[in-house]
C-alpha positions as CSV (number, residue, x, y, z in Angstrom):
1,X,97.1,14.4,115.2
2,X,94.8,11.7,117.3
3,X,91.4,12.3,117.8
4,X,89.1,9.6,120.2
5,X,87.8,6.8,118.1
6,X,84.5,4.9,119.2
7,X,86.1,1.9,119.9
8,X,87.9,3.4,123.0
9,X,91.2,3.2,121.8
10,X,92.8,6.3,119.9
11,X,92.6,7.4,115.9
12,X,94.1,9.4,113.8
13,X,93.2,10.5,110.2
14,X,95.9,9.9,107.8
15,X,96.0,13.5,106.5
16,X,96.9,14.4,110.0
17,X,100.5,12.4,110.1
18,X,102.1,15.1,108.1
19,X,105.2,14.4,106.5
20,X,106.4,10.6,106.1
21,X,109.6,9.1,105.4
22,X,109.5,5.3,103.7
23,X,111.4,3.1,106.5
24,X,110.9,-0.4,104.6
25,X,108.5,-2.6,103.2
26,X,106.9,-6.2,102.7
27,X,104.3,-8.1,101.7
28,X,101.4,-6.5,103.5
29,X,102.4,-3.0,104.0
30,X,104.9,-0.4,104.2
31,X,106.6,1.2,107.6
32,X,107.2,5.0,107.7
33,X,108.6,7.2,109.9
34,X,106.3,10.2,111.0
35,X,108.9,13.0,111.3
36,X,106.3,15.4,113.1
37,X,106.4,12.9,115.7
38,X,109.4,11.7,116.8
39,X,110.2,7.9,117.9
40,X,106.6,7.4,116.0
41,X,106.2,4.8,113.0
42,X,102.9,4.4,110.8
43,X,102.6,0.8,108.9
44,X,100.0,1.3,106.0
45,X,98.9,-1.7,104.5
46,X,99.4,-2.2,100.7
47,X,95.7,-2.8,100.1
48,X,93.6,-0.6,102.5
49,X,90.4,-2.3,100.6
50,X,91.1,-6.6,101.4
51,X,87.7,-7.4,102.9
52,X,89.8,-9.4,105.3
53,X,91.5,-7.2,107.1
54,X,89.5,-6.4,110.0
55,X,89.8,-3.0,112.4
56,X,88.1,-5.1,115.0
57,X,90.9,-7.4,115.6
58,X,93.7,-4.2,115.7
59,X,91.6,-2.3,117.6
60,X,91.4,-5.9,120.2
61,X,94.9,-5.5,120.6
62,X,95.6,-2.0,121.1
63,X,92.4,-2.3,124.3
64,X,94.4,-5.3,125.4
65,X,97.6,-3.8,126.6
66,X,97.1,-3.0,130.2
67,X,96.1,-6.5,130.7
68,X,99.3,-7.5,129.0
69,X,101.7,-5.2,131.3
70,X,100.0,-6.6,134.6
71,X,100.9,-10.3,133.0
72,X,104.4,-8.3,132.6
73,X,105.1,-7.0,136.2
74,X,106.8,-10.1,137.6
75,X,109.7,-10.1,134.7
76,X,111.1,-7.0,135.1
77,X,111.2,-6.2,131.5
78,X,109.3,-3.4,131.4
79,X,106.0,-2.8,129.5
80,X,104.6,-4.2,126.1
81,X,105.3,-1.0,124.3
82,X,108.8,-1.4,125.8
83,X,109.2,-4.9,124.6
84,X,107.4,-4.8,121.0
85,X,106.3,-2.5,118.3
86,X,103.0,-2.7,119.7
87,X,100.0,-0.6,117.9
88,X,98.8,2.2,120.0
89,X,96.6,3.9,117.3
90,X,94.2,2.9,114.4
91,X,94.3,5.2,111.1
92,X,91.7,5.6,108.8
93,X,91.9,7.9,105.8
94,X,87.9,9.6,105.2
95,X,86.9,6.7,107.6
96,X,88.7,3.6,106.0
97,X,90.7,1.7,108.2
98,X,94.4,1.8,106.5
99,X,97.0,0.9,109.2
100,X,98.0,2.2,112.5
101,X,101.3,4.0,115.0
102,X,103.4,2.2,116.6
103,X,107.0,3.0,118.3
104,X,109.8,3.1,116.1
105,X,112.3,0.0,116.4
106,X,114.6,1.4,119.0
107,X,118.0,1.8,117.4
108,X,120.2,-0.4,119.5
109,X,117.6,-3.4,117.6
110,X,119.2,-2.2,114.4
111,X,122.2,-3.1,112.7
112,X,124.7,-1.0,110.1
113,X,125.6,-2.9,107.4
114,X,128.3,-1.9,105.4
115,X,127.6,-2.0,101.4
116,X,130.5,-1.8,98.8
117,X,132.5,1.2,99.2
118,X,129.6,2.8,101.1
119,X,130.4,4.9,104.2
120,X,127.0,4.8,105.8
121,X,126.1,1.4,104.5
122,X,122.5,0.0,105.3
123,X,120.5,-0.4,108.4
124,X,117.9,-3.6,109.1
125,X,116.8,-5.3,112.2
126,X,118.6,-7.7,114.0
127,X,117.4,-10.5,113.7
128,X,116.5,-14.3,115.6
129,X,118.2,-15.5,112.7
130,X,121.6,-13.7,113.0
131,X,121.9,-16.2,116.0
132,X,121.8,-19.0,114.2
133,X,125.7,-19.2,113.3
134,X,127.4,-22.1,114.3
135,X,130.8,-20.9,113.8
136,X,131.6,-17.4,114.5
137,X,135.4,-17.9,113.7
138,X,135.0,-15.5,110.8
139,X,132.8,-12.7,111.7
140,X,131.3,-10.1,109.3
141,X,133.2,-7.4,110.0
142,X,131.0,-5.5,108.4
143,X,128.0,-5.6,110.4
144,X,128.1,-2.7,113.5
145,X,127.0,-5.6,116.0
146,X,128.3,-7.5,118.9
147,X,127.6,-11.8,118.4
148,X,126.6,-13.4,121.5
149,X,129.0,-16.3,121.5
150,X,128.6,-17.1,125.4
151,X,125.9,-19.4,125.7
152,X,124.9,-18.0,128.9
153,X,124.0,-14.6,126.6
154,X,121.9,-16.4,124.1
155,X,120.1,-18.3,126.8
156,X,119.1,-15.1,128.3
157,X,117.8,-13.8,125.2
158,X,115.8,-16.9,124.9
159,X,114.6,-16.9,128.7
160,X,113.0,-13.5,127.9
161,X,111.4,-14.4,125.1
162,X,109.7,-17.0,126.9
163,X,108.8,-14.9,129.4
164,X,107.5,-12.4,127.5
165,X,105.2,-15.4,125.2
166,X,104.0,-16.6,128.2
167,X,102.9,-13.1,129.5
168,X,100.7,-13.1,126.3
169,X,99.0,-16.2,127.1
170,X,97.9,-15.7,130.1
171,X,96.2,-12.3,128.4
172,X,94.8,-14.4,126.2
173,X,96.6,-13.7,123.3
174,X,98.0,-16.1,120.4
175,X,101.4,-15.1,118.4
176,X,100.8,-17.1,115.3
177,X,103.6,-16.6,113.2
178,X,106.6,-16.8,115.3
179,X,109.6,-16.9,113.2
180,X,113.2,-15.7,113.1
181,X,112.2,-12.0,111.1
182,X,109.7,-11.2,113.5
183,X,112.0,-11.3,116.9
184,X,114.9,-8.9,117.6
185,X,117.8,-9.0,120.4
186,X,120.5,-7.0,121.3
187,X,123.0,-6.9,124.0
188,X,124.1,-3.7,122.9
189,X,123.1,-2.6,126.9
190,X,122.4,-5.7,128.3
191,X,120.7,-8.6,126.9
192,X,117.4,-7.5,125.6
193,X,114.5,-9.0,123.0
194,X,112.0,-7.1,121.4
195,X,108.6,-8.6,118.7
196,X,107.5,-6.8,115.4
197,X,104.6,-7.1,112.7
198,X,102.9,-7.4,116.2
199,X,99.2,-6.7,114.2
200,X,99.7,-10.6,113.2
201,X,99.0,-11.1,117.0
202,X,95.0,-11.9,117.6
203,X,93.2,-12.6,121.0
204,X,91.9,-16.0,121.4
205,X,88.8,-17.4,120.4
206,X,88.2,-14.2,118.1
207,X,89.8,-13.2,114.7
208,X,92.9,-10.7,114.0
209,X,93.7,-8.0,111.5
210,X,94.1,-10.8,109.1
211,X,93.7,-14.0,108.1
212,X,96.7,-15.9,110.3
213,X,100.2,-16.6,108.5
214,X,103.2,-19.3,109.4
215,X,107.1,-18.5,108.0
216,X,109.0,-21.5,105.9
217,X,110.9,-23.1,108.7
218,X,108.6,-22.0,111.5
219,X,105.3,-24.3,110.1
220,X,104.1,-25.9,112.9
221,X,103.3,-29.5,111.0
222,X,100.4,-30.2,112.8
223,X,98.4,-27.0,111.9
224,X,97.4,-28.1,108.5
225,X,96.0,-24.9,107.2
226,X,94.2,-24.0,109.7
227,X,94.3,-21.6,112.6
228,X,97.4,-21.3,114.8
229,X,97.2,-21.8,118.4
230,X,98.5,-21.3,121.5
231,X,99.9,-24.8,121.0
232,X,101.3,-24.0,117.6
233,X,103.0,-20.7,119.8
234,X,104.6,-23.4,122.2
235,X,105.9,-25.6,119.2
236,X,108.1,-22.6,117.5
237,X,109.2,-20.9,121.3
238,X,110.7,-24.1,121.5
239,X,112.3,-24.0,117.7
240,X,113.0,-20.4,119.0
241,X,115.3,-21.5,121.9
242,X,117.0,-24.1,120.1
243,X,118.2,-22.2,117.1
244,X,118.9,-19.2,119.5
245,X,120.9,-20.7,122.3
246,X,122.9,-23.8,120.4
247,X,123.2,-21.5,117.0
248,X,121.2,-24.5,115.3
249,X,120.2,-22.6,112.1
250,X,117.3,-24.3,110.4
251,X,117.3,-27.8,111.9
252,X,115.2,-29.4,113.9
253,X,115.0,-30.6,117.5
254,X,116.1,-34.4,117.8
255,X,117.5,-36.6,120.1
256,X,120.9,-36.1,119.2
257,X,120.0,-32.3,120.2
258,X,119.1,-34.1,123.7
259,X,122.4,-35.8,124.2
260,X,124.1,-32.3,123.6
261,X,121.7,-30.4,126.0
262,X,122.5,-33.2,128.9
263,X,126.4,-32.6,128.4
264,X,125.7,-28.6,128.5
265,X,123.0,-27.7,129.9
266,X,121.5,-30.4,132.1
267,X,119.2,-27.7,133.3
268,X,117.1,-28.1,130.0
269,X,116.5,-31.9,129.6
270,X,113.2,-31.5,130.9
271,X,111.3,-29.3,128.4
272,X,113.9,-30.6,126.0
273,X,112.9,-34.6,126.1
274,X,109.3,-33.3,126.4
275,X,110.0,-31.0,122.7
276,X,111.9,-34.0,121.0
277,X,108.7,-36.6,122.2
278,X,106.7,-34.4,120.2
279,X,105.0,-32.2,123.3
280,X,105.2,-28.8,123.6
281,X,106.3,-27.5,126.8
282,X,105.0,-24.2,127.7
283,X,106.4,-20.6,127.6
284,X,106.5,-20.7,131.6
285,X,108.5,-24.2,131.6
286,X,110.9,-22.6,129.8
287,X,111.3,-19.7,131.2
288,X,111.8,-21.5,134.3
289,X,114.4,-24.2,133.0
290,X,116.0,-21.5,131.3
291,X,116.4,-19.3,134.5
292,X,118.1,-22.2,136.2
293,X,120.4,-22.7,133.0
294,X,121.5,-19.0,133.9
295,X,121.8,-19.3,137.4
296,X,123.9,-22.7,137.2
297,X,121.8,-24.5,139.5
298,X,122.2,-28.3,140.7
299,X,119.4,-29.7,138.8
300,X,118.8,-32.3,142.4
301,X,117.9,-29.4,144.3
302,X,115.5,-26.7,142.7
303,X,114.2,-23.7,144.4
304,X,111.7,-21.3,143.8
305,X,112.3,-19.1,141.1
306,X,112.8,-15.4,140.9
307,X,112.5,-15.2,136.9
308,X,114.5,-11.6,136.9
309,X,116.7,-10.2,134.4
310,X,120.0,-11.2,134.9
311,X,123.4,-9.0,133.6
312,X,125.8,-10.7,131.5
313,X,128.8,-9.7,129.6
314,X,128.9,-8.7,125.6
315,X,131.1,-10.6,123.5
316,X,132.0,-10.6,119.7
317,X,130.7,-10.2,116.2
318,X,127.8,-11.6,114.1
319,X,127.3,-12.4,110.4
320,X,124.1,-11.4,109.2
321,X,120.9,-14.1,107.7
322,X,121.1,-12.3,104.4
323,X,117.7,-15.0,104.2
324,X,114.7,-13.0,103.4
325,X,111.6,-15.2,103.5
326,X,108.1,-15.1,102.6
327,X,105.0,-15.7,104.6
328,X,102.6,-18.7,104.2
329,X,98.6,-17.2,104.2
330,X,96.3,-19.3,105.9
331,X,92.6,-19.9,105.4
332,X,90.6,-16.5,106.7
333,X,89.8,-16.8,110.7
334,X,86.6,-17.5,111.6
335,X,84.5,-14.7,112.2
C-alpha cells in the first residue's frame, strides 16, 4: 500500500487503500476506516483542489515525530502515535495530495450512545466537553462511560494534557485550535488523554496544512484574526484545565474561580492568579502545579518533581455535550 515519497516520509496512492468504510465527517474532510489495514484510518479532505492546503506543512509534521517522542520520554505516556491520531502517511491520488493515515481512535476513546429503541445505539468520541458537567446527580444512563466525578481524576487528565502540550513546544510545534472536540480522555484503564484533527497542528515559524482555525468558546481574544501562537496554546490549556477539573462548562476563568481554587486546591493558585491577571502560564507550570494537586503536597515545602503517571480510581457516569460546533477560518498563514 505505501511506497517512499521524496519528502522522506511515506506515501501511498489512493487506489492502493482498497476497500473503505465512512467513519464520520466535518467540515474539511471525511475519516474512513481502511479495512485492509486494520487499526488504520485515512482522512480525505472534502476539496483535494483548495490552493491552501499545503502537503508541505503535513508532510512537516509526519518528519517531526521522533523529535516529538524524545520531548515525550520523561512523562511516561508513551509515544505521539500513542497519545494522538498523528499522520504517518501523505496520500495523493495520480500525484495530488488528498489526505493522509493515521491510527484509528482507540476504542476505549469512544463512547456507545444509546438511540431510541436501538440496541447498538451510536458511537462518537469522548469528548473534553463531556467533562464539563457540574452536576452529575442525574447521569445519562445511556452513554456506555464512566464520569470522573473525583477531582483528583479530572486533574490527572488535565496534568497530561499539559504535559503532553508542553512536549510539543519544546519541538517546536503550535496546536492552534485547542478546543473541547479536538481532545479525548478516558479512564476506562486508567486515566488517559488522547488529541485529534492533529493535521491543524503546524511547526513554528512555518505554515500548516491549512490556513489556522479557532473553535467558539476556545477564541483566544487577543489573536484578532491572525495567526495562533504558542501563547494563544497557553491561553486555552488553561481554559482546558478549568472546564476539565472544576466541570466549568463554557465560562471563563475569574477571580471568583480563584477564591474556589484556594479552598480546593491550594496547589493551583499560582498558575491560577497568573491565568485570571490576564498571563498565560505555561504547559510545564501546569503540569507541575497539577502534579502537586495529585500528590497532595504542602504547598510551603515543594520538591522536585517526578511528573509520572499516577493510578487513580474510576468512578460514575457522564452525560454527553450533544454541542456540535463549528470552526472559525483564519486569514491563510504566511508562506
Amino acid at each position: 500500500m505505501r511506497s517512499r515519497g521524496t519528502d522522506r516520509v511515506p506515501v501511498a496512492e489512493r487506489s492502493s487503500l482498497g476497500t473503505l468504510r465512512e467513519l464520520g465527517s466535518g467540515g474539511e474532510g471525511r475519516v474512513f476506516e481502511v479495512l485492509g489495514s486494520p487499526g488504520v484510518t485515512y482522512k480525505e479532505y472534502l476539496y483535494p483542489d483548495d490552493s491552501s492546503r499545503h502537503e508541505t506543512g503535513l508532510t512537516r509534521l509526519i518528519d517531526i515525530g521522533g523529535s516529538i517522542d524524545k520531548s515525550l520520554q520523561a512523562s511516561g505516556l508513551g509515544s505521539i502515535t500513542s497519545l494522538a491520531s498523528w499522520p504517518t502517511t501523505v496520500v495523493r491520488d495520480h500525484g495530488e495530495f488528498v489526505g493522509y493515515l493515521m491510527a484509528k481512535i482507540p476504542d476505549h476513546f469512544m463512547v456507545s450512545i444509546q438511540v431510541g429503541t436501538n440496541p447498538i445505539g451510536t458511537r462518537r468520541p469522548l469528548e473534553w466537553n463531556d467533562l464539563t458537567y457540574r452536576s452529575m446527580s442525574k447521569p445519562n444512563v445511556r452513554m456506555t462511560a464512566s464520569y470522573p466525578d473525583n477531582i483528583l481524576v479530572r486533574a490527572h487528565l488535565a496534568r497530561d494534557f499539559a504535559f503532553v502540550v508542553d512536549a510539543l513546544h519544546t519541538a517546536g510545534i503550535i496546536l492552534g485550535d485547542i478546543s473541547g472536540k479536538n481532545l479525548l480522555w478516558s479512564i476506562a484503564n486508567g486515566p488517559a488523554i488522547y488529541l485529534i484533527d492533529t493535521d491543524g497542528f503546524r511547526i513554528r515559524f512555518s505554515g500548516g496544512v491549512s490556513s489556522a482555525k479557532q473553535s467558539p468558546g476556545w477564541i483566544d481574544p487577543t489573536i484578532n484574526g491572525r495567526e495562533t501562537t504558542v501563547e494563544s496554546d497557553r491561553f486555552k490549556l488553561g481554559l482546558a484545565v478549568y472546564r476539565g477539573v472544576f466541570a466549568a462548562r463554557d465560562d471563563m476563568p475569574n477571580q471568583e474561580w480563584r477564591t474556589v481554587v484556594g479552598a480546593i486546591a491550594p496547589q493551583l493558585v499560582p498558575p491560577v492568579d497568573r491565568l485570571v491577571s490576564g498571563e498565560r502560564p505555561t504547559a510545564h507550570e501546569w503540569a507541575t502545579a497539577l502534579d502537586a494537586f495529585i500528590r497532595g503536597e504542602d504547598v510551603r515545602t515543594r520538591p522536585t518533581l517526578d511528573l509520572t503517571t499516577t493510578t487513580v480510581p474510576r468512578v460514575a457516569s457522564p452525560t454527553p455535550d450533544k454541542r456540535s460546533r463549528p470552526t472559525i477560518q483564519l486569514r491563510p498563514p504566511s508562506r
